[in-house]
Backbone as JSON, one array per atom type, in Angstrom:
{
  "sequence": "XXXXXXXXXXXXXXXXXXXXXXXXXXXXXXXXXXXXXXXXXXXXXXXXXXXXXXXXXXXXXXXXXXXXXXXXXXXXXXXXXXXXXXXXXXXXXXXXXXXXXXXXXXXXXXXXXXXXXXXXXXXXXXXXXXXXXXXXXXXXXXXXXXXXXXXXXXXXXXXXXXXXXXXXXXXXXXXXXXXXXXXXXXXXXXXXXXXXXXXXXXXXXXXXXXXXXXXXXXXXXXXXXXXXXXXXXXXXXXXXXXXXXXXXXXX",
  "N": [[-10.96, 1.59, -13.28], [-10.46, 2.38, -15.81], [-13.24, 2.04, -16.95], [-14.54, 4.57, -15.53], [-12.88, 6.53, -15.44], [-12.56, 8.84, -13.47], [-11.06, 11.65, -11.83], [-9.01, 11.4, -9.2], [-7.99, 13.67, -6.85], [-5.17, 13.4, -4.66], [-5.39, 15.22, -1.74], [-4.18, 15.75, 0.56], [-1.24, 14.19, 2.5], [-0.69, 12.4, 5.73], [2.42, 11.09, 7.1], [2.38, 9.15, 9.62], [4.45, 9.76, 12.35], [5.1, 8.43, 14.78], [7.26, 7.98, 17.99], [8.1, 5.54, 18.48], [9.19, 2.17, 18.54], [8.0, 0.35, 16.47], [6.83, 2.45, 14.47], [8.73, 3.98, 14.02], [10.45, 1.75, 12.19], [9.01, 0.8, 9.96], [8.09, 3.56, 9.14], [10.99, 4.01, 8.37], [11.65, 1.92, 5.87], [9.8, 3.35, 4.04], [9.28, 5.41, 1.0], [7.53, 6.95, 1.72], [8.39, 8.47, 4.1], [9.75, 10.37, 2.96], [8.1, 12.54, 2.42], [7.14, 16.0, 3.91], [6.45, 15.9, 7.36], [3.07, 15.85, 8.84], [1.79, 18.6, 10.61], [2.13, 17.96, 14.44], [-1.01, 16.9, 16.03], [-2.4, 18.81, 18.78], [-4.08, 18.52, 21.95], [-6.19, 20.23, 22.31], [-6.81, 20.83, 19.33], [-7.43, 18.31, 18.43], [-10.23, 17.82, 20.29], [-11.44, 19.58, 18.74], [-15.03, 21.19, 17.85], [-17.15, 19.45, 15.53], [-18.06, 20.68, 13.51], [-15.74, 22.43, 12.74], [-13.82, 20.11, 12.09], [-13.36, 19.78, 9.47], [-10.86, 21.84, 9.69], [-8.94, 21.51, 10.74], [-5.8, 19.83, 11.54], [-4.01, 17.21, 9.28], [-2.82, 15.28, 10.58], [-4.2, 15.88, 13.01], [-6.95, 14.87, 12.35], [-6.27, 12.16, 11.27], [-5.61, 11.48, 13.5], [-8.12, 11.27, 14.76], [-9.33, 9.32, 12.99], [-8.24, 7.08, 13.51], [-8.6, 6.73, 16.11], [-11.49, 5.7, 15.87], [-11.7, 3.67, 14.4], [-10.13, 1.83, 15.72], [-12.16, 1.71, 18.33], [-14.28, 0.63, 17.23], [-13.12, -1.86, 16.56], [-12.11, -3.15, 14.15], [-9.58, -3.14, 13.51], [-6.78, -4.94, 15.07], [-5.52, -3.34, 18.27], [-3.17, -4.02, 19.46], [0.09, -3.9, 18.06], [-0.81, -2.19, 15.9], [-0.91, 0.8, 13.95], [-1.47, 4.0, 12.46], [-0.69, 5.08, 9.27], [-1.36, 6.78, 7.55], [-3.1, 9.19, 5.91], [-5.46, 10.24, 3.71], [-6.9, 12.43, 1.71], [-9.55, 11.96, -0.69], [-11.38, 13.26, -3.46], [-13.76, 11.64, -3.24], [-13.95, 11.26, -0.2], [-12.7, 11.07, 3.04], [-9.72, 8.54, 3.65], [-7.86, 6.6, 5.69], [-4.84, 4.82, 6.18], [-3.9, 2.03, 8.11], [-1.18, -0.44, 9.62], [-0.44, -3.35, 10.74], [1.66, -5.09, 12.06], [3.65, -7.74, 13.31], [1.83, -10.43, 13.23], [0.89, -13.7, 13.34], [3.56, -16.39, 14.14], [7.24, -16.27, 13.63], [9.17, -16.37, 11.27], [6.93, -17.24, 9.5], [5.33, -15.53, 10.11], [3.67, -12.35, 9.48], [3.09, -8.99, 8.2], [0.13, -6.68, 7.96], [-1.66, -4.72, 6.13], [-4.51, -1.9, 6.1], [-7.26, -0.5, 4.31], [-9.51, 2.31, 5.59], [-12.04, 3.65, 4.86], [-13.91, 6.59, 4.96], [-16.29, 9.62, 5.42], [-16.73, 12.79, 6.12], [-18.84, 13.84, 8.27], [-21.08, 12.79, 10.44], [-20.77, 13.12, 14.1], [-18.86, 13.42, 15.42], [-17.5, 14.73, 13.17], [-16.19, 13.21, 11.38], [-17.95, 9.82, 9.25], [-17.48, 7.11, 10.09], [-17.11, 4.31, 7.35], [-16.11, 1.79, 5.66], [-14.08, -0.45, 5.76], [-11.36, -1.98, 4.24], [-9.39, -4.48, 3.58], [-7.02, -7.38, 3.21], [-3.97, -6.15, 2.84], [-1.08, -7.81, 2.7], [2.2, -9.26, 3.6], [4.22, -11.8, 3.61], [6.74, -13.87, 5.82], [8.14, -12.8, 6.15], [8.94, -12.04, 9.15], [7.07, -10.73, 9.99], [6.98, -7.9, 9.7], [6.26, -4.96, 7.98], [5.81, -4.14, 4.44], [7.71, -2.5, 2.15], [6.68, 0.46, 1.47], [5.05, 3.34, -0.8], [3.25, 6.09, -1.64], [2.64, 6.68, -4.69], [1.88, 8.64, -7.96], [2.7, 7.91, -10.42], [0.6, 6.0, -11.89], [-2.02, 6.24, -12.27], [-4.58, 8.55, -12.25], [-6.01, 7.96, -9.99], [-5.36, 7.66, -6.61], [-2.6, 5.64, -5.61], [-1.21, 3.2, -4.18], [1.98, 2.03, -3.95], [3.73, -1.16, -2.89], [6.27, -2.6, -1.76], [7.72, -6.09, -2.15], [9.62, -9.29, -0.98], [10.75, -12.73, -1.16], [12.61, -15.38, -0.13], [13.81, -18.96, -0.86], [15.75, -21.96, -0.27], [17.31, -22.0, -1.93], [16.17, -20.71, -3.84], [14.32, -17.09, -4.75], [12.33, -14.9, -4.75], [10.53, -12.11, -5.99], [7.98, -8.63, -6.04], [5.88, -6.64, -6.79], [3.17, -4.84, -5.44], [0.54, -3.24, -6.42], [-2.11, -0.43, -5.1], [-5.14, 0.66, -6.29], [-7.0, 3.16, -5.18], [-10.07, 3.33, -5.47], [-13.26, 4.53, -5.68], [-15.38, 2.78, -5.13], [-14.22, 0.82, -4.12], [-10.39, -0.49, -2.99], [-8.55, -1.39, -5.58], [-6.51, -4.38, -5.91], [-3.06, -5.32, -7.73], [-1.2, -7.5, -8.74], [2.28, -7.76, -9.43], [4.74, -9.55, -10.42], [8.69, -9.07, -10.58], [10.83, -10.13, -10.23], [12.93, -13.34, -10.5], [14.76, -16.6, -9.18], [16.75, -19.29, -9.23], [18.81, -21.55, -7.73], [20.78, -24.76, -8.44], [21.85, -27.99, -8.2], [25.07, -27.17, -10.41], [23.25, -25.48, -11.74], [21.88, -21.74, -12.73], [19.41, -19.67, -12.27], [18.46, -16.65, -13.36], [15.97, -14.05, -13.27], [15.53, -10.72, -13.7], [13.35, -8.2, -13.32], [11.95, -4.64, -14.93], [10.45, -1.63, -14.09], [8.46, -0.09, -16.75], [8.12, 1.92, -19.19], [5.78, 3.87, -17.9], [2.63, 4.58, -18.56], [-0.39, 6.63, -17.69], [-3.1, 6.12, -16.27], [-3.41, 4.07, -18.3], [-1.4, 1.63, -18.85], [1.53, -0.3, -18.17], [5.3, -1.49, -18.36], [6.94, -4.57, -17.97], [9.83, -4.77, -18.38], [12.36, -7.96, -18.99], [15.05, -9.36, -18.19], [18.19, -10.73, -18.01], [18.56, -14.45, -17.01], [16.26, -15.41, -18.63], [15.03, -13.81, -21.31], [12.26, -10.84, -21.8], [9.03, -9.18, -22.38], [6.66, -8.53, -19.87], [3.17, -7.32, -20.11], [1.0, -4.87, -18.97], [-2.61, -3.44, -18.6], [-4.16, -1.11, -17.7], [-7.46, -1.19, -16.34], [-11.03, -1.51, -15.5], [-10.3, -0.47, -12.57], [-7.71, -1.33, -12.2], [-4.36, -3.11, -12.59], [-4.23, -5.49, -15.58], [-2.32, -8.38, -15.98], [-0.53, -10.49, -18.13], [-1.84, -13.54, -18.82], [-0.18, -15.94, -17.36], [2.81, -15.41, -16.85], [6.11, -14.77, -17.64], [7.79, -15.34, -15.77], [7.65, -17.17, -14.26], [8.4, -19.34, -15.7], [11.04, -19.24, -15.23], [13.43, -21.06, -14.45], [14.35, -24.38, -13.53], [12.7, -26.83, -15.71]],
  "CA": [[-11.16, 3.02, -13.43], [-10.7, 2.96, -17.19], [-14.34, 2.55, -17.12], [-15.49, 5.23, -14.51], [-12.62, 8.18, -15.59], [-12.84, 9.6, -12.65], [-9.91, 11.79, -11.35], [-9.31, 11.14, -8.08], [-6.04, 13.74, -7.22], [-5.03, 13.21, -3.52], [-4.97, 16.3, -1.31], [-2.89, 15.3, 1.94], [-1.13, 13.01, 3.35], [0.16, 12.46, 6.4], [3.03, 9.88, 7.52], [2.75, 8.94, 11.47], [5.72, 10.24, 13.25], [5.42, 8.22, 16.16], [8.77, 7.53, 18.53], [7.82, 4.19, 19.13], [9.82, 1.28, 16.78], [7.4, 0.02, 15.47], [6.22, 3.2, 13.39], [10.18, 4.12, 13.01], [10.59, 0.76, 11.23], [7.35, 1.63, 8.96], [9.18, 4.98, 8.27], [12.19, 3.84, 7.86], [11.51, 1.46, 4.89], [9.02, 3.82, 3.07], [9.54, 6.35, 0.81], [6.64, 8.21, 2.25], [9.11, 8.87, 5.01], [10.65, 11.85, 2.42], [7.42, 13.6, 2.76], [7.06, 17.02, 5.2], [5.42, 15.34, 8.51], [2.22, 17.12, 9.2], [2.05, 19.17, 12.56], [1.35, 17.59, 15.46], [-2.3, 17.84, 17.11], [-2.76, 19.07, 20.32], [-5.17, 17.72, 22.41], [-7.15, 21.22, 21.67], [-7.27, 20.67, 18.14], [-8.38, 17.15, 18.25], [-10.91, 18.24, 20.61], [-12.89, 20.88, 18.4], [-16.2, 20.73, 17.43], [-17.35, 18.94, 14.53], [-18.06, 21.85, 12.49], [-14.58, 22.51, 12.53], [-12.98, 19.19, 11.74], [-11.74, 20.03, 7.99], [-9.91, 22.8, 9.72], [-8.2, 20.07, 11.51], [-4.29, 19.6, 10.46], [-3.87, 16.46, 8.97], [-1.98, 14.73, 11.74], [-5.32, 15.59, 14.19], [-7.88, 14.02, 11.49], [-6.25, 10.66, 11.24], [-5.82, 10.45, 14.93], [-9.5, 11.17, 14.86], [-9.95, 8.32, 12.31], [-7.18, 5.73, 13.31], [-9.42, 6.33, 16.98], [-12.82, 5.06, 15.36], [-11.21, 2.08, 13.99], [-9.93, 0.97, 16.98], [-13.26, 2.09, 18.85], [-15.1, -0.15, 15.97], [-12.58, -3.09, 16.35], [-11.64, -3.4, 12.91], [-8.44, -3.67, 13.48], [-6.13, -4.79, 16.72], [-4.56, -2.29, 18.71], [-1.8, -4.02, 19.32], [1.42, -3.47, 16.74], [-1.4, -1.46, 14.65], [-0.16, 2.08, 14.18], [-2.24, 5.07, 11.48], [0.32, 5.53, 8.79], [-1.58, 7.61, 6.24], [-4.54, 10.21, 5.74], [-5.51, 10.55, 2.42], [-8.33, 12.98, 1.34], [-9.44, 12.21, -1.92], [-12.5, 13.9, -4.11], [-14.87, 10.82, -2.63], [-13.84, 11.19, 1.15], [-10.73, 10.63, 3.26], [-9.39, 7.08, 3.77], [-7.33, 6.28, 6.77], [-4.61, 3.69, 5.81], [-3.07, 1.24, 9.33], [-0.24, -1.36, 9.83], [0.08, -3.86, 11.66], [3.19, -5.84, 12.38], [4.29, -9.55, 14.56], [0.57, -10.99, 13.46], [1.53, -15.41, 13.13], [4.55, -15.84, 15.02], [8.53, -16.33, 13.56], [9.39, -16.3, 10.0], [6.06, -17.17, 8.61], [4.83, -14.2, 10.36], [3.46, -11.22, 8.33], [2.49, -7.4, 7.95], [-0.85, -6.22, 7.67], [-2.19, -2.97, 5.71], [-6.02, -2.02, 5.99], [-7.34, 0.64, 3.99], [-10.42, 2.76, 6.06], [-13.15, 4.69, 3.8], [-14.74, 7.7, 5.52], [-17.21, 10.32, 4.58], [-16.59, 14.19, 6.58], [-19.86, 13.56, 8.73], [-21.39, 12.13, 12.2], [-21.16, 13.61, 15.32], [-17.38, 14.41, 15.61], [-17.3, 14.56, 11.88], [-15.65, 11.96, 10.35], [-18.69, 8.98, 9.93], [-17.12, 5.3, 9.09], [-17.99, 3.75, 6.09], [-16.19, 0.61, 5.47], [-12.6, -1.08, 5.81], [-10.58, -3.09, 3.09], [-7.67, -5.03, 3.56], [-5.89, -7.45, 4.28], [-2.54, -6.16, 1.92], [-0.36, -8.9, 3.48], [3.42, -9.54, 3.36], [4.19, -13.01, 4.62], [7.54, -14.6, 5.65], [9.78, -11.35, 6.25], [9.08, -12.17, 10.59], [5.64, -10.04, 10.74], [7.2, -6.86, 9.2], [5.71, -4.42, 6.4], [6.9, -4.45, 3.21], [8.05, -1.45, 1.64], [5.36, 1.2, 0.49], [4.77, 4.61, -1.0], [2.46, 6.7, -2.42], [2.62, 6.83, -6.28], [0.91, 8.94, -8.79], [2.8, 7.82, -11.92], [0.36, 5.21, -12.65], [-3.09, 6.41, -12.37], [-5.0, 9.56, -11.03], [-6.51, 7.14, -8.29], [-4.0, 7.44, -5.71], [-2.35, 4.39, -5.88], [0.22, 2.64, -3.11], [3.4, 0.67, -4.2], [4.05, -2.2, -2.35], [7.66, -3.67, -2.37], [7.98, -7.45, -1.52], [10.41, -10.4, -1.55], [10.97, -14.05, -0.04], [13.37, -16.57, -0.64], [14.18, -20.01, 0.34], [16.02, -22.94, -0.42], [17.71, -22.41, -3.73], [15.02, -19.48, -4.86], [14.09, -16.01, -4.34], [11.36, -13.62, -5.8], [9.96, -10.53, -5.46], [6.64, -8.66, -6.73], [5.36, -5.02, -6.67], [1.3, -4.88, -5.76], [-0.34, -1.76, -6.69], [-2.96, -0.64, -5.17], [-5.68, 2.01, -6.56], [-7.9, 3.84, -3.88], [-11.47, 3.8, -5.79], [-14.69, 5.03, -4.9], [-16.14, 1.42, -4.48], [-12.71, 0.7, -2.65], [-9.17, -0.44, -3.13], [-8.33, -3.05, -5.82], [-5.06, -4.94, -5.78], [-2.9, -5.83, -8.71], [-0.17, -7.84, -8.19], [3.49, -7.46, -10.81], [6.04, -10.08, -10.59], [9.44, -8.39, -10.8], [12.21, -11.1, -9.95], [12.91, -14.34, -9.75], [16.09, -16.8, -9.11], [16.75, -20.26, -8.83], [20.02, -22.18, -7.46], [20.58, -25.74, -8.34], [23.46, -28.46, -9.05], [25.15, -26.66, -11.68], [22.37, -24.56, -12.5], [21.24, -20.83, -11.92], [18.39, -18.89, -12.95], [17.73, -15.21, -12.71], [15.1, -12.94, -14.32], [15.55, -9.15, -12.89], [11.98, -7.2, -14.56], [12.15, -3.6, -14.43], [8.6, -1.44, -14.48], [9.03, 1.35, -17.57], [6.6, 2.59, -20.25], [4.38, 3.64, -17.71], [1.71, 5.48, -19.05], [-0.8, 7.02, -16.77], [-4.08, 5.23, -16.29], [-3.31, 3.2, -19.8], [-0.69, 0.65, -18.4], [3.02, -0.23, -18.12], [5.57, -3.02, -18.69], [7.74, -4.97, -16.87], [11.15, -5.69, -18.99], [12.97, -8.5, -17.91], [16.69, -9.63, -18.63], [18.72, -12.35, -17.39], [18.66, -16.59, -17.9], [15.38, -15.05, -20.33], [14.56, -12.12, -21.85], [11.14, -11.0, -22.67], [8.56, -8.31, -21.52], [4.87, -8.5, -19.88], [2.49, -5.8, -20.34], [-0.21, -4.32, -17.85], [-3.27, -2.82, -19.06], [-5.43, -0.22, -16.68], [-8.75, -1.9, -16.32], [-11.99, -1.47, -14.09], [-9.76, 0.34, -11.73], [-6.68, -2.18, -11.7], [-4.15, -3.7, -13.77], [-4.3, -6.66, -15.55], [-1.45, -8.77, -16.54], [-0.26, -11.42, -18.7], [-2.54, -15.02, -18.0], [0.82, -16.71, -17.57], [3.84, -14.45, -16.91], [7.44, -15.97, -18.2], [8.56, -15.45, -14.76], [7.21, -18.87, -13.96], [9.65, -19.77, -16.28], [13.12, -18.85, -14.62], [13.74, -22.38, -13.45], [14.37, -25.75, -14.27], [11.02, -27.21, -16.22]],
  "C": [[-11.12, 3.47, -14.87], [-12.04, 2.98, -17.67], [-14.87, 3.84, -16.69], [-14.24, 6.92, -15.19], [-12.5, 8.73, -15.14], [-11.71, 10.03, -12.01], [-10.4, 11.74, -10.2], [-8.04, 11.9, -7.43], [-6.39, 13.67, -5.08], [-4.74, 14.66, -3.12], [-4.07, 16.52, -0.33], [-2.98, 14.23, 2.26], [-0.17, 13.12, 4.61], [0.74, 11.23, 7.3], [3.15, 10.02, 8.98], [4.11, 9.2, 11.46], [5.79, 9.88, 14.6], [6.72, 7.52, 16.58], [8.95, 6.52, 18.41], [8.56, 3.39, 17.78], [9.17, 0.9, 16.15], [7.47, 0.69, 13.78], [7.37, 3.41, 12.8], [10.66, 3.05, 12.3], [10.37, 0.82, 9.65], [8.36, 2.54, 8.37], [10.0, 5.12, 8.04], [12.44, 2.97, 6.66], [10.37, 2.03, 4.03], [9.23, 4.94, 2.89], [9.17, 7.59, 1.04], [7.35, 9.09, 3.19], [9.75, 10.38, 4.37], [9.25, 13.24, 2.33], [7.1, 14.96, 3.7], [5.74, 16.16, 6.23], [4.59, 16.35, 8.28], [2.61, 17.13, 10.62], [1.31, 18.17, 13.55], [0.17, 17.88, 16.31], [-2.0, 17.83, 18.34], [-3.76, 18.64, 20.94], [-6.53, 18.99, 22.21], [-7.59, 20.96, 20.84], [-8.21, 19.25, 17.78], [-9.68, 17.16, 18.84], [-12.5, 18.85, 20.26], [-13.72, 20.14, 17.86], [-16.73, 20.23, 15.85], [-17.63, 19.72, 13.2], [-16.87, 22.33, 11.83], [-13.84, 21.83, 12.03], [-12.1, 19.5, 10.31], [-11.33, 20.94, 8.31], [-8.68, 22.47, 10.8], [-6.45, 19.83, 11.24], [-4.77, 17.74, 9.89], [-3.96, 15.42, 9.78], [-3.41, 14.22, 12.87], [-6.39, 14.78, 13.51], [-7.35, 12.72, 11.45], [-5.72, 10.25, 12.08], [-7.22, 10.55, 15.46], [-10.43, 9.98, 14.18], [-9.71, 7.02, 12.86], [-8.35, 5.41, 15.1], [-10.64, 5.71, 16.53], [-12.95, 3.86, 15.03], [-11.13, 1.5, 15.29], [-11.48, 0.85, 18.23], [-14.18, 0.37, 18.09], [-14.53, -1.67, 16.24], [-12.06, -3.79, 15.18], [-10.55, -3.52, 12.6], [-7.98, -4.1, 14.96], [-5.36, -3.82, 17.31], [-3.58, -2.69, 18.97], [-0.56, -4.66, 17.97], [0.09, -2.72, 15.99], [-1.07, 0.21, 14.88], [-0.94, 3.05, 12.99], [-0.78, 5.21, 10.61], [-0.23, 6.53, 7.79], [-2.77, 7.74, 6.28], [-4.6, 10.53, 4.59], [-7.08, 11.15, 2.57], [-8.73, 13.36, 0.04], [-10.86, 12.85, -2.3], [-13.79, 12.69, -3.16], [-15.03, 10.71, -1.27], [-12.72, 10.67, 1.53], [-10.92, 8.98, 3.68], [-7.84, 6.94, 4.63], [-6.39, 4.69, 6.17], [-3.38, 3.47, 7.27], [-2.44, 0.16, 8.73], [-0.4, -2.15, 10.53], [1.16, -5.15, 12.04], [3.26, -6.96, 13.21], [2.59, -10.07, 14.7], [1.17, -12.56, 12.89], [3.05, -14.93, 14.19], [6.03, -16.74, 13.65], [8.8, -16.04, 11.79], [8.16, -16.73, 8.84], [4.79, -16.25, 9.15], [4.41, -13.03, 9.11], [2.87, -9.83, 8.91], [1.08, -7.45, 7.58], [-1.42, -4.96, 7.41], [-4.19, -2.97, 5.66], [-5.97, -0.41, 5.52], [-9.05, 1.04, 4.6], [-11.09, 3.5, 5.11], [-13.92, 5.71, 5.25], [-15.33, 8.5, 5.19], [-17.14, 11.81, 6.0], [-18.38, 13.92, 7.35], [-20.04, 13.06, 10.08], [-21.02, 13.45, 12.94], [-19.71, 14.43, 15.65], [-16.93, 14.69, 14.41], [-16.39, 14.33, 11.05], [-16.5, 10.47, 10.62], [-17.59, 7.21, 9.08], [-18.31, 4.64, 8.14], [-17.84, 2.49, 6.07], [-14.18, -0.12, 5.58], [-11.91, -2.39, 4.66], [-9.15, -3.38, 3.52], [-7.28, -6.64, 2.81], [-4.58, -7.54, 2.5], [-1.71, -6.83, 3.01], [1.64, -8.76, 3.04], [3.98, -10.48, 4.46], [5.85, -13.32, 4.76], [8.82, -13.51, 6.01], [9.07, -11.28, 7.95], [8.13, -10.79, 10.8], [6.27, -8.49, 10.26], [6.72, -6.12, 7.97], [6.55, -4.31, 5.46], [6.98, -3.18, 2.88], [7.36, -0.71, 1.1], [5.9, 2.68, 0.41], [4.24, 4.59, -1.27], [3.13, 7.32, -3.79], [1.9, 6.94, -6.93], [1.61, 9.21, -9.87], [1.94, 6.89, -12.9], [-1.03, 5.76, -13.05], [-3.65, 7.85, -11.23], [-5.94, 9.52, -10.08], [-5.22, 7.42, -7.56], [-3.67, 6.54, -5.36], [-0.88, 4.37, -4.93], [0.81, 1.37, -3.46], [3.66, -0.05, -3.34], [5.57, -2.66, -2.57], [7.67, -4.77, -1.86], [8.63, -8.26, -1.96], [10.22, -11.65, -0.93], [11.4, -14.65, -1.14], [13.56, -17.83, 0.28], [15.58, -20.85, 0.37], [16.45, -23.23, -1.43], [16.71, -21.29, -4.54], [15.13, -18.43, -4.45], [13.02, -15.5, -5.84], [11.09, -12.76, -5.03], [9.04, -9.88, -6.42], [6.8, -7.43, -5.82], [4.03, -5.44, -6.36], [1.11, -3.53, -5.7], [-1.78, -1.64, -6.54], [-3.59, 0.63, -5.15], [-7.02, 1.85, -5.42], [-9.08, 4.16, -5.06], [-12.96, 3.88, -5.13], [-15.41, 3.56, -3.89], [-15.16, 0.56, -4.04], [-11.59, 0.33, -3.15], [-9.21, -2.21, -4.15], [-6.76, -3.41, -6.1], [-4.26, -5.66, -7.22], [-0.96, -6.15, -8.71], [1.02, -8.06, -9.36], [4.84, -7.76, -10.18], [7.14, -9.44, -10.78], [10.94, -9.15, -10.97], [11.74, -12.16, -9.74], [14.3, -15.0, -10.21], [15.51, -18.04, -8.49], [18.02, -20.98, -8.8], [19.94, -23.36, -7.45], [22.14, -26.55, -8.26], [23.94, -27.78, -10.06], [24.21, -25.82, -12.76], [22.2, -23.03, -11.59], [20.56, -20.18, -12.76], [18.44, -17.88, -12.43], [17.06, -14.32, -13.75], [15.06, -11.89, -13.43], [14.66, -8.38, -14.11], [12.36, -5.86, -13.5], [10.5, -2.99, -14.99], [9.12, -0.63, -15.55], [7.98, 1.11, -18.74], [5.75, 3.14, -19.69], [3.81, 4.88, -18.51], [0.25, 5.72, -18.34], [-2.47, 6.7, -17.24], [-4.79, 4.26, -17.88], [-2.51, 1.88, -19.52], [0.8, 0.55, -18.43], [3.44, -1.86, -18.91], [6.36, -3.29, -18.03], [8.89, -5.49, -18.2], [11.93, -6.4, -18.53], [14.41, -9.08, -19.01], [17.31, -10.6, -17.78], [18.9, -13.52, -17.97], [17.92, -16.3, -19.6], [14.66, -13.63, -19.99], [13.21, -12.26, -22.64], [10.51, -9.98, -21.84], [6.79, -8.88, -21.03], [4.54, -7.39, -19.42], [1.32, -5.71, -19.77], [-0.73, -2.98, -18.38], [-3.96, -2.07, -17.82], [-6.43, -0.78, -16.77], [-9.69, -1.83, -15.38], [-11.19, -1.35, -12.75], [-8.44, -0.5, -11.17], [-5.55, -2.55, -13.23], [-4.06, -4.74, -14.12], [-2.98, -6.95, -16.24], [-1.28, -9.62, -17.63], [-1.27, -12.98, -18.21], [-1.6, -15.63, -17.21], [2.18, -15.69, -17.64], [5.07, -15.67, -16.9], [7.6, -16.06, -16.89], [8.48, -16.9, -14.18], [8.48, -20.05, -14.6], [11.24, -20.1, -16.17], [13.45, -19.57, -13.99], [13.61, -23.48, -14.09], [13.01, -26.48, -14.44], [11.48, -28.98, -16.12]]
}
C-alpha cells in the first residue's frame, strides 16, 4: 500500500455474539470482544429488499454475507462461525473462523477473509475469498485477534500466536492488511526460548516505533539483545532476511 496510498478507514464492525462456545471462545480471546455488539437482526430486517440493504444494521449484513459463503461452499459450516463485517471505501469484507479442522494437538484454526461489492439481487454480490490465516498446534483453536489501526489506514488484523515443545517455545504476531486486491499477510517473530542441559535461551521482542503506514520495530532483550525493523511495502510489511530470533539457541 505504500505504493497505491490509498486510505482505506473502516466504517463498522461487528463481533458475532453468538451463545454457542464456539463463538464465546472466539470472543473470549479477542480484543474485538471490547467493542459495542451491533443489534441483533430480526428476521424482518434480514428479509428487506435489496434496495434497502445498506440500511441494514451491521449484525443483519454479515448474516446476509456469512449466508452466501456457506450457500457458495467456500467455507464448512461446521465449527465456522461470521466474526466480523467490515465496510471499507472498496466494499465490505466478511471475515469467518473455523475451529477442530485436523484432529488433537496438531489441529488448527482457520480465518478466511470474504470480499463483497453492495450489489446482486439481495444486494450484497460475492467477489472472492482469501484465506487460509492458520494457527496450528493450539488443538484446532483461533489464535488471538483484533482489529488494529495503529499500523496502517488499511484495516489491518493482529494475530496473536504461540507453540512450544520439547525444550522450546515461540510466538509471532501476523498482520494482516485488508487491500483492494485482497489481504496480504506479514508475519513478526516476537519470542523465542530454548531449554537445554545447563542451558537457557530467551529473546522476549516487543513491537514499538510504530509509525503508521511507514513501519515499526520489534526490540528484543534477553540471552541477546538487538532490534529488527519492518518497513510498509506494496501493502505489507517486510522484515529483516534473517531475523536474530533464529539465533536464541544453541548454534
Amino acid at each position: 500500500m505504500k505504493c497505491l496510498m490509498v486510505a482505506l478507514p473502516l466504517i463498522a464492525l461487528a463481533a458475532c455474539d453468538s451463545a454457542d462456545k464456539a463463538t464465546a471462545d472466539v470472543a473470549a480471546s479477542s480484543s474485538a470482544r471490547k467493542l459495542a455488539p451491533a443489534e441483533t437482526a430480526s428476521s424482518t430486517a434480514v428479509d428487506a429488499p435489496a434496495n434497502s440493504i445498506r440500511h441494514l444494521s451491521t449484525q443483519a449484513k454479515m448474516h446476509i454475507a456469512f449466508q452466501k459463503v456457506l450457500d457458495l461452499r467456500v467455507v464448512r459450516e461446521r465449527d465456522t462461525k461470521p466474526l466480523a463485517f467490515l465496510e471499507t471505501s472498496f466494499g465490505p469484507v466478511l471475515m469467518t473462523g473455523t475451529t477442530m479442522l485436523g484432529g488433537g494437538k496438531s489441529g488448527y484454526g482457520e480465518f478466511k477473509l470474504h470480499y463483497f461489492q453492495f450489489d446482486g439481487q439481495d444486494g450484497l454480490n460475492y467477489e472472492n475469498t482469501y484465506g487460509d490465516i492458520r494457527n496450528y498446534g493450539d488443538y484446532g483453536d483461533l489464535p488471538q485477534w483484533s482489529l488494529d489501526d495503529q499500523f496502517a489506514d488499511a484495516p489491518t488484523l493482529k494475530f496473536v500466536s504461540a507453540t512450544a515443545g520439547n525444550g522450546y517455545g515461540n510466538a509471532w504476531v501476523t498482520l494482516v492488511t485488508i487491500n483492494p486486491w485482497g489481504p496480504s499477510e506479514s508475519y513478526v517473530p516476537t519470542h523465542a526460548e530454548f531449554y537445554g542441559p545447563n542451558q537457557e535461551y530467551i529473546c522476549e521482542g516487543k513491537i514499538s516505533k510504530v509509525e503508521k503506514n511507514v513501519g515499526f520495530e520489534v526490540v528484543v532483550k534477553g540471552t541477546l539483545e538487538f532490534v529488527d525493523k519492518y518497513v510498509f511495502r506494496d501493502g505489507k510489511f517486510v522484515g529483516p532476511k534473517k531475523s536474530q530470533f533464529e539465533d536464541c539457541g544453541p548454534q
